[in-house]
C-alpha positions in Angstrom: -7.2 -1.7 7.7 -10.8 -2.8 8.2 -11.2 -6.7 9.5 -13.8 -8.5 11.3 -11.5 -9.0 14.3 -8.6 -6.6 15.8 -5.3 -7.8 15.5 -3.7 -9.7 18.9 -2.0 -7.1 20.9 -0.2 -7.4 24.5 -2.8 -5.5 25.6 -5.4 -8.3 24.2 -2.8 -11.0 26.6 -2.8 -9.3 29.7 -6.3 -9.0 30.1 -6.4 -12.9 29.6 -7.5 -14.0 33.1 -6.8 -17.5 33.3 -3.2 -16.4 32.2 -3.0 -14.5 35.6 -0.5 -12.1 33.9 0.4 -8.7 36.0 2.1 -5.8 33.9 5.0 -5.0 36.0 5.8 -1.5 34.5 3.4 1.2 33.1 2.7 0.6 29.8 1.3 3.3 27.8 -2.2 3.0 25.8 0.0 2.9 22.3 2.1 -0.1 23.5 -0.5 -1.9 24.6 -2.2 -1.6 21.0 0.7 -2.1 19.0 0.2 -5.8 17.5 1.8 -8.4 19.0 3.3 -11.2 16.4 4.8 -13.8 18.5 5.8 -15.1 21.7 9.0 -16.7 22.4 11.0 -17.9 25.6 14.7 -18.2 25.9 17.1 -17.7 29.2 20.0 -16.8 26.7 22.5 -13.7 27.6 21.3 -12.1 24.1 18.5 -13.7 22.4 18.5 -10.4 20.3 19.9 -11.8 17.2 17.3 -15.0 17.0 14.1 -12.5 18.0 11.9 -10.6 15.4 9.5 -7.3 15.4 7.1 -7.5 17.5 8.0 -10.7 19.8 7.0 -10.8 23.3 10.3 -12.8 25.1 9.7 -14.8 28.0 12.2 -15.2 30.5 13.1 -16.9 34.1 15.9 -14.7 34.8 18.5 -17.0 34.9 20.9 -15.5 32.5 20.7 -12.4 34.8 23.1 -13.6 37.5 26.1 -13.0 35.0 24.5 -10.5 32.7 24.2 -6.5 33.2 20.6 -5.8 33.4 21.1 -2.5 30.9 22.6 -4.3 28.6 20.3 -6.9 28.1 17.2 -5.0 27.6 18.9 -2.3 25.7 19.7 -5.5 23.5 16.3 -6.2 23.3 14.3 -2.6 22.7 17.3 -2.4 19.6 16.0 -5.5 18.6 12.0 -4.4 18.4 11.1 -7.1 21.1 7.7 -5.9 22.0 7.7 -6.6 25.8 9.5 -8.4 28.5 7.6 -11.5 30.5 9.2 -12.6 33.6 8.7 -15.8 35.2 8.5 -15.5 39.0 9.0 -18.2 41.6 11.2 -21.0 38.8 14.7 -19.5 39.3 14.0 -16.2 41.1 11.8 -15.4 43.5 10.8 -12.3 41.8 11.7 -10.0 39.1 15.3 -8.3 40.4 15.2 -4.6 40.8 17.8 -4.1 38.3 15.5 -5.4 35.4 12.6 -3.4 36.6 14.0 -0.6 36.8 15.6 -0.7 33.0 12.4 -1.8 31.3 10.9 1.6 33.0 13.8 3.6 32.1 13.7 2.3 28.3 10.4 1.8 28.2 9.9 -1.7 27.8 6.6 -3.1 29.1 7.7 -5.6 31.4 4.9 -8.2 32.9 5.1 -10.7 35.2 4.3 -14.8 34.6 2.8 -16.3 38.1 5.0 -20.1 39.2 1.2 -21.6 38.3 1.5 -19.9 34.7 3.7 -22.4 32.1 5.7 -20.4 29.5 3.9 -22.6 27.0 0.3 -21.7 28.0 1.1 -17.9 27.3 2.7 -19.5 24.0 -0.6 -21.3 23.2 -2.5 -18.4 23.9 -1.0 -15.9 21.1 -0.8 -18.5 19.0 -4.5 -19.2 19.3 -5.7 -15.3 18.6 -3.0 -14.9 16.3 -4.6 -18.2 14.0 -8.2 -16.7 14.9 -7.0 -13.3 13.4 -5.4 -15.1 10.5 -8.3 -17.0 9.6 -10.6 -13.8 10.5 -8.5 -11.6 8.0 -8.8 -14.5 5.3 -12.9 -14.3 5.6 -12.3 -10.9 5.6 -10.6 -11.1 2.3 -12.9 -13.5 0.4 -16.0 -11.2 1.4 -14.1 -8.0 0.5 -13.3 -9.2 -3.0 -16.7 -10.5 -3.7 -18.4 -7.1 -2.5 -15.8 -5.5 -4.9 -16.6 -8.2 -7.6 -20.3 -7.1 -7.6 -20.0 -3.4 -7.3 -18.1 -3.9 -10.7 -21.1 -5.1 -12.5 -23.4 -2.0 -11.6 -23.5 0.8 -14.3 -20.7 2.5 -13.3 -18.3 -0.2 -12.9 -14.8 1.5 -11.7 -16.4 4.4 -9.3 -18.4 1.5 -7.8 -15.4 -0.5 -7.3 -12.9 1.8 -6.0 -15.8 3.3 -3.5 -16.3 -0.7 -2.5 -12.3 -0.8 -1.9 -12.7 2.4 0.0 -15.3 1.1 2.2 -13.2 -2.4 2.5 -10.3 -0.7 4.1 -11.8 1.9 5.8 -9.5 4.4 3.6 -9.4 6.9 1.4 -8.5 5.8 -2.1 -8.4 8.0 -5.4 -7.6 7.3 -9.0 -5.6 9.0 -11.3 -6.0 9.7 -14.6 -3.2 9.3 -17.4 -2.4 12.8 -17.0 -2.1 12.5 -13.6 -5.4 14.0 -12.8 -7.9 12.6 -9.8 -10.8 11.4 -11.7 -12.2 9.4 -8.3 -11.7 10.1 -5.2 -13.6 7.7 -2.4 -15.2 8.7 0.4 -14.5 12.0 -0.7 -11.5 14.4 -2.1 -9.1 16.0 -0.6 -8.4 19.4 0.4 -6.7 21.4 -2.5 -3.0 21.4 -1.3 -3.2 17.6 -0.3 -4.5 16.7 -3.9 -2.6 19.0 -5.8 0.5 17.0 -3.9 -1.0 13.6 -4.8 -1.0 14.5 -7.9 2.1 15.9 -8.9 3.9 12.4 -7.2 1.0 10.7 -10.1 2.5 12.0 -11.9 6.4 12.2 -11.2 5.8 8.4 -11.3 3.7 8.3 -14.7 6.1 10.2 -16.6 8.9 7.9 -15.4 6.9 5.5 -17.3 7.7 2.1 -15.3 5.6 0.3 -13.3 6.2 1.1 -9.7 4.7 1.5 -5.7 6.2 4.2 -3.5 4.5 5.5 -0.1 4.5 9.2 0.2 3.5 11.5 3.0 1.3 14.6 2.2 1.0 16.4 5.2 0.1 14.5 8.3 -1.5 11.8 6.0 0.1 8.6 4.6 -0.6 7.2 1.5 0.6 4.7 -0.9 0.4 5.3 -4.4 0.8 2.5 -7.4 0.7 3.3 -11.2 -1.7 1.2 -13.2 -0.9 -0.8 -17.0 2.7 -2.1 -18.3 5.4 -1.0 -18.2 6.2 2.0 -21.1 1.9 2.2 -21.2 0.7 2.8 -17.9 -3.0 3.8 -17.5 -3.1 6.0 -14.1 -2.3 5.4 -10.5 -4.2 4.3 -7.7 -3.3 6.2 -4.1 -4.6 4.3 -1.3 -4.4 6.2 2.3 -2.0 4.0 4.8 1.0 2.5 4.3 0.8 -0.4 6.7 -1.3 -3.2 4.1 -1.2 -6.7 4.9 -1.0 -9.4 2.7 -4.9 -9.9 2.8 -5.8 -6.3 2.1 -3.3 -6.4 -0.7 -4.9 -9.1 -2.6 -8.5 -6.8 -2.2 -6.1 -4.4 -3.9 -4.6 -6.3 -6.3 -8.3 -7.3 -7.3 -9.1 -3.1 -8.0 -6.0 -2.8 -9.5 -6.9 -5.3 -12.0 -10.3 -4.1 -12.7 -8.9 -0.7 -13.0 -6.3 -1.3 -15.5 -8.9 -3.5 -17.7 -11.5 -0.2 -17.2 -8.5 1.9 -18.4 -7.4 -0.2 -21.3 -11.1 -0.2 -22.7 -11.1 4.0 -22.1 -8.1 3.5 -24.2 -10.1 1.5 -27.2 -13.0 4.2 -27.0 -10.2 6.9 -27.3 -9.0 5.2 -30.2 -12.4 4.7 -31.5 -13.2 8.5 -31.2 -10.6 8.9 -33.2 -12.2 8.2 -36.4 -14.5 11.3 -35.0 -12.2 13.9 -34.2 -10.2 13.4 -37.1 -13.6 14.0 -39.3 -13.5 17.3 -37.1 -10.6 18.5 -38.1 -11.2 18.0 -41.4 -14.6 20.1 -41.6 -12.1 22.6 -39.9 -9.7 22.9 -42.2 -12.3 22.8 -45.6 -13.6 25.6 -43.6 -17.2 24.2 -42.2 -16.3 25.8 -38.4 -20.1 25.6 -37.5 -20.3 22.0 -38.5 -17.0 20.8 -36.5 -18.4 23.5 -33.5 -21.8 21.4 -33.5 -20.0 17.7 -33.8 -17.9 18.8 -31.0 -20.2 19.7 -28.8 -22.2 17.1 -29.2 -19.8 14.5 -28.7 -17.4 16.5 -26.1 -17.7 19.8 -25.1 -17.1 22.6 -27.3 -14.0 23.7 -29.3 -10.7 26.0 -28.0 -11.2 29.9 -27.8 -9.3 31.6 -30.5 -6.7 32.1 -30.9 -5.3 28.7 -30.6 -2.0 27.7 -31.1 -1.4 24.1 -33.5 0.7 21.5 -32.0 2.7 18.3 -34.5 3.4 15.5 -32.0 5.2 13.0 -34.1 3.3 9.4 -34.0 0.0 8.7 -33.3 0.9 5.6 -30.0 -2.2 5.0 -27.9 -0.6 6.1 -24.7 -0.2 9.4 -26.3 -3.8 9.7 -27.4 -5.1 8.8 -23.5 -3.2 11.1 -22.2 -4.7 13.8 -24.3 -7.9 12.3 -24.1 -7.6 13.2 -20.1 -6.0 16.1 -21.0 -9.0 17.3 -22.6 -11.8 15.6 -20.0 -9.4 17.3 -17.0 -10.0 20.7 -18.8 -13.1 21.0 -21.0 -12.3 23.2 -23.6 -8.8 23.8 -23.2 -7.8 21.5 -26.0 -8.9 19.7 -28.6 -6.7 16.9 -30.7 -7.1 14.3 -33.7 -4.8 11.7 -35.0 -4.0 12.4 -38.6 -1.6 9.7 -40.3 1.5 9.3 -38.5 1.2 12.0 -36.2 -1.2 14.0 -33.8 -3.0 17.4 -34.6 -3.7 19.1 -31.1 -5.0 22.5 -30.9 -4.9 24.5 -27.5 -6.0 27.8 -26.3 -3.9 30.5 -25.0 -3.3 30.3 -21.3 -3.6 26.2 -21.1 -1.3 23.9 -20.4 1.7 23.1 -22.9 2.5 19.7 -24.1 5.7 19.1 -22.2 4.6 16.0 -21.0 4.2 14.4 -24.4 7.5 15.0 -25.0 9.1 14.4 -21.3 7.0 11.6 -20.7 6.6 9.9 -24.7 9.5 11.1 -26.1 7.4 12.4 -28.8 8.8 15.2 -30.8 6.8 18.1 -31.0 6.3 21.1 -33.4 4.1 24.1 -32.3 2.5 26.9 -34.2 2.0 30.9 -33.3 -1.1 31.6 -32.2 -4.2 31.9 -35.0 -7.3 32.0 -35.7 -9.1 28.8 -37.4 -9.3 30.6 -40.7 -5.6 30.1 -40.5 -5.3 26.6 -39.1 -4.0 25.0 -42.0 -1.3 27.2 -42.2 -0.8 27.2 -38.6 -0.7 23.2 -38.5 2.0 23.8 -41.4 3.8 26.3 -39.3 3.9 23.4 -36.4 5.0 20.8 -39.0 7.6 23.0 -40.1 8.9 23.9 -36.0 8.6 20.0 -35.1 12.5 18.7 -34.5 13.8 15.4 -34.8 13.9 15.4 -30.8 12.1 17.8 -28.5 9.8 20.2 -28.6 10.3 23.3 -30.4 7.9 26.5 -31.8 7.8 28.3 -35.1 9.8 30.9 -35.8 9.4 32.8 -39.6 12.4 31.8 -41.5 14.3 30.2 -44.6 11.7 27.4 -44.1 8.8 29.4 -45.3 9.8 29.2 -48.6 8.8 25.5 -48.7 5.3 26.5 -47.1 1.9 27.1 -48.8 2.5 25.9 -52.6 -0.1 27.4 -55.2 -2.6 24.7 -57.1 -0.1 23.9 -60.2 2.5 22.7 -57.6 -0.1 20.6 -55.6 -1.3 18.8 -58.6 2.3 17.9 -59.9 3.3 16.9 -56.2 -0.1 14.2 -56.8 0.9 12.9 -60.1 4.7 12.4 -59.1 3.4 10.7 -56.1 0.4 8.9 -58.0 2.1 5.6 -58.7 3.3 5.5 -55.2 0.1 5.8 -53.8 -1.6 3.8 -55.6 0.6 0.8 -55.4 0.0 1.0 -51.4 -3.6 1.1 -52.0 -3.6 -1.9 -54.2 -0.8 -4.2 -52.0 -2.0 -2.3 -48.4 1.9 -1.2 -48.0 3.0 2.0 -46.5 5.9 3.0 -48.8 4.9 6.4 -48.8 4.9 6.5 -45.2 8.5 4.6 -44.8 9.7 7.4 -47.8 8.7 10.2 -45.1 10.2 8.6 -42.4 13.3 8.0 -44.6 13.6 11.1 -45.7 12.7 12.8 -42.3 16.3 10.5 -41.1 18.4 12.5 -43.5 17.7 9.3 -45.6 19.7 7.2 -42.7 18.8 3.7 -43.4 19.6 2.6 -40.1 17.7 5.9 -38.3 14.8 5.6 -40.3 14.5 1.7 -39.8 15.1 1.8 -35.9 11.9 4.6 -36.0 9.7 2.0 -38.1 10.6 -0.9 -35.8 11.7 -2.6 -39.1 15.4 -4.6 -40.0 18.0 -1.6 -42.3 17.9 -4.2 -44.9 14.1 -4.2 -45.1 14.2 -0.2 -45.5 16.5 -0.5 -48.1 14.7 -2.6 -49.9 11.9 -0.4 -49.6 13.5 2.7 -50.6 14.7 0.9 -53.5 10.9 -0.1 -54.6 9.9 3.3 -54.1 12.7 4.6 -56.1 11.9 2.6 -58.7 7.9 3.3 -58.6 8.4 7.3 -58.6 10.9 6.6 -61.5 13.3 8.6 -59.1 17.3 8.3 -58.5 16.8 8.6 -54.5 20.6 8.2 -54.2 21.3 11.6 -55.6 20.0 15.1 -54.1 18.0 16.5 -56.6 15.9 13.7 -56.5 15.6 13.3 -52.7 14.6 17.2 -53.0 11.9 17.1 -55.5 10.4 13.9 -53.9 10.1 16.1 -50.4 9.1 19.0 -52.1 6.0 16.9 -53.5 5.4 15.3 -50.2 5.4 18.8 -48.4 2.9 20.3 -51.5 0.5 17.1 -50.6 0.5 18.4 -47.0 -0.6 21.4 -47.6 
């Protein structure tokens, strides 16, 4: 990751020239980079267990007189200890054979400490350019997250940012959409496999629906990927190249992250603010005024689906469900077109795109899905998906005994209004939703318990509510025939 200083290495110690240190065995290029965290000194048979990742261990050798030489530095390389110092002229003359010739056989730099050299002046050193590279790292941090800060006020807040973040770390970093997409890729995107890989672990991890980090490998190239949002509504993911991010970098990071999920929430308020929009859409489409909803749609987001387009139900109208079809439909111009419409979603897609699996899988929305039609048939074919949509699942329409509850002449739509009137307009007067708990009622096999578990509301407050609505419709809601005719009018007003 990008710092204003490199991080202290072995390499960075043995060049130190008042230290006098001499590198004993050949160290190779990469061992000499590799970052050195500590040193430590200790004449102990096994230090091992009281070391850490990364520690340089000084020694005087006087442990060696009893100890197998293989042993001890095999004890050591297990361990992670990063190289070997030996101090020369305080117990031994000089470093024994033995112990040379196992740190060149393991590969474990070995370097020796002159009698003029105390241990604790090599101590002081690290610790010196290991607190410059702290503090380094923490100006680092500060400047990172105020050059991040800025590029979020220009015009294009989020591209800004995560190009900033990019230009921080000296990484790649792309965001994905709710569906799992890449809507930003910084400094530039990747080749097709590599992205089409990155995606589908996006996704995996968005339609697990928790929040959650995992580092991946696509191939040669590391890359760690977080989702963005809470927990059951997650906004998109954020894939950062690397997978070695210290605590500093993170906290750049965890500044995007946050600007990224508040970007994401307020795409999810426009989304619900188009709404209004596409539902007045598919109204002029289903009155018939194609040419009106073409030129709205255009306007406002690209054109329409090619017929013929198949009619999807998806049960519910939840706000995770709408971004995800709302990138859906930005991913592939076009391809698919949706509205909320009461308590459920109206999407419409042409053949060849994409199913709606991932509503379902990802949701646990049930979904109901027409055959394919023109939009002089779309009210029928939305009624057709109405009719498909299961209780769980996804499943399409297929002609049967159900069609003789579709499409209901004029006489039966105005008796299904005037049975329903008094319903109706007691909601609009008291801004209650019996009508709406009624449907879900009846859509339980009029299971108190189901019905109330799908509202979010106490058994005993759908009882009550049946009761009331019962009463209103001057229906007996206990007995079939008037469960029947009440979702027989219900089914006519849908139409």
């Amino acid at each position: 990751m990008a710092a204003t200083t490199s991080a202290p290495t072995l390499g960075n110690l043995l060049e130190r020239r008042d230290l006098g240190l001499r590198a004993v065995t050949r160290i190779p290029r990469a061992r000499r980079d590799v970052e050195l965290r500590w040193v430590h000194s200790s004449d102990l048979p096994d230090p091992a267990p009281f070391l850490d990742d990364g520690v340089a261990l000084l020694t005087t050798g006087a442990q060696l007189a009893d100890t197998d030489a293989d042993e001890y530095v095999a004890r050591l390389v297990a361990r992670g200890v990063a190289a070997l110092g030996f101090g020369s002229g305080v117990v031994r003359a000089a470093i024994p054979d033995d112990l040379a010739q196992a740190c060149e056989r393991t590969g474990l730099p070995l370097f020796e400490v002159p009698y003029r050299t105390p241990f604790l002046a090599v101590v002081r050193a690290a610790a010196d350019a290991i607190a410059a590279h702290g503090f380094a790292r923490r100006a680092w941090a500060l400047a990172a997250q105020r050059a991040v800060s800025l590029a979020a006020l220009r015009a294009d807040p989020l591209p800004a940012a995560i190009a900033e973040l990019a230009r921080q770390l000296g990484a790649w970093v792309g965001l994905f959409d709710p569906a799992g997409a890449l809507s930003i890729a910084r400094p530039a995107p990747l080749a097709e496999s590599s992205g089409e890989e990155l995606s589908a672990v996006a996704r995996r991890m968005l339609d697990a629906g928790v929040r959650a980090a995992d580092t991946v490998t696509v191939g040669e190239r590391t890359f760690t990927v977080q989702t963005l949002g809470r927990g059951g509504h997650l906004r998109g993911a954020l894939a950062i190249e690397g997978a070695d991010i210290d605590q500093e970098a993170r906290g750049v990071v965890t500044t995007v992250v946050a600007m990224a999920g508040f970007a994401l929430e307020r795409a999810a308020e426009l989304t619900r603010e188009r709404g209004a929009l596409r539902a007045g859409v598919l109204r002029a489409l289903l009155h018939g005024d194609e040419p009106l909803a073409r030129e709205i749609a255009r306007a406002a987001w690209g054109r329409l689906p090619r017929e013929p387009v198949r009619a999807w139900s998806v049960l519910g109208s939840d706000d995770d469900v709408l971004g995800y079809l709302e990138a859906r439909a930005e991913h592939a111009p076009g391809a698919i077109f949706f509205a909320p419409a009461d308590d459920e979603i109206i999407a419409l897609t042409s053949e060849g795109a994409e199913p709606l699996d991932p509503v379902w899988e990802r949701f646990g929305a049930p979904i109901g899905s027409s055959r394919p039609t023109g939009y002089a048939r779309l009210a029928a074919a939305i009624d057709e998906a109405r009719t498909a949509r299961p209780r769980e699942g996804m499943a399409e329409f297929a002609p049967g005994s159900a069609d003789l509850f579709r499409a209901p002449g004029d006489e039966q739509i105005a008796a299904a209004r005037a049975l329903l009137d008094p319903l109706r307009r007691h909601d609009a007067r008291g801004g209650t939703s019996l009508e709406r708990n009624l449907r879900v009622w009846l859509d339980c096999d009029a299971a108190h318990d189901r019905a109330a578990t799908a509202l979010g509301i106490h058994r005993h407050t759908m009882r009550a509510r049946v009761t009331q609505a019962a009463a209103l419709l001057d229906r007996d809601l206990t007995t079939f025939e008037g469960r029947a005719t009440v979702w027989a009018a219900l089914r006519a007003t849908d139409a």
